[in-house]
N, C-alpha and C positions, 0 to 999 in steps of 0.2 A: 260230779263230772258234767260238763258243759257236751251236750247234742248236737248236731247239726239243726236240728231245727228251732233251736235256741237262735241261732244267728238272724239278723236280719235277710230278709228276703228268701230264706229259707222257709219252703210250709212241707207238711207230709208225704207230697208227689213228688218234691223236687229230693227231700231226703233220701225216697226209696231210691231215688235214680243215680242219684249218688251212691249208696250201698251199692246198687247194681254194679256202676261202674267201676266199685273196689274202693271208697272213697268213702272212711266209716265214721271220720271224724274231724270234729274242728280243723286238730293240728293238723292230719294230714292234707285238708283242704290247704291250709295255711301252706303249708310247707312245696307241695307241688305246684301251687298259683292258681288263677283263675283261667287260664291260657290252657292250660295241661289237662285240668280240671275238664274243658270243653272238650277237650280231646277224646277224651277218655268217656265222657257222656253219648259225643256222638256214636261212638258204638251201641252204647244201648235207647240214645232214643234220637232217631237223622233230626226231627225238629228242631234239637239245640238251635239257637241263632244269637244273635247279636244281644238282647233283652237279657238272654239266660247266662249270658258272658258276662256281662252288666252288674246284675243280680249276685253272680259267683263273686265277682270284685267285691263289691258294696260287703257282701257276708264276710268277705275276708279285713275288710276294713275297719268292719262294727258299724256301717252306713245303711242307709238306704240306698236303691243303684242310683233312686233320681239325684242325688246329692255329690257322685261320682264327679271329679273335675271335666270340665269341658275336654280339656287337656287328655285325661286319661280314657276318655271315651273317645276318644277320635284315633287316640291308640290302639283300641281295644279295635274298633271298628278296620283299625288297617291289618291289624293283627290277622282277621279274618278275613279278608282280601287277600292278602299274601296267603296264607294259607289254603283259601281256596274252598275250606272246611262248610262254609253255609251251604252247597249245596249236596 
């Protein structure tokens, strides 16, 4: 059975924080998104920011975040703008 920290851009700190914020596995990263996923971190840690947004995509991709389309990063970027969420 495949980890969270199997996935790219996932390592040990970023797993815990995941667990923390109810979020135990692949699928369900998969299944909630990278958006929701942020959401849900910022509760347990305000730092999340745009990088950690990034990072969630790319894992859920099977990417690296730097390899994320221009495109989808400039998404991801408005995503948190509108939301308001970085700070």
């Amino acid at each position: 059975m495949q980890q969270l920290r199997d996935l790219p851009n996932i390592g040990k700190v970023v797993e815990n924080k995941l667990r923390e914020a109810g979020i135990e596995t692949p699928e369900q990263l998969q299944a909630i998104g990278a958006e929701q996923a942020l959401i849900r971190l910022k509760t347990v840690d305000k730092g999340a920011c745009l990088s950690m947004l990034c990072a969630l995509e790319g894992a859920i991709l099977g990417i690296r975040w730097h390899q994320l389309p221009k495109k989808r990063k400039q998404e991801l970027r408005e995503f948190l703008n509108i939301r308001d969420i970085q700070k």
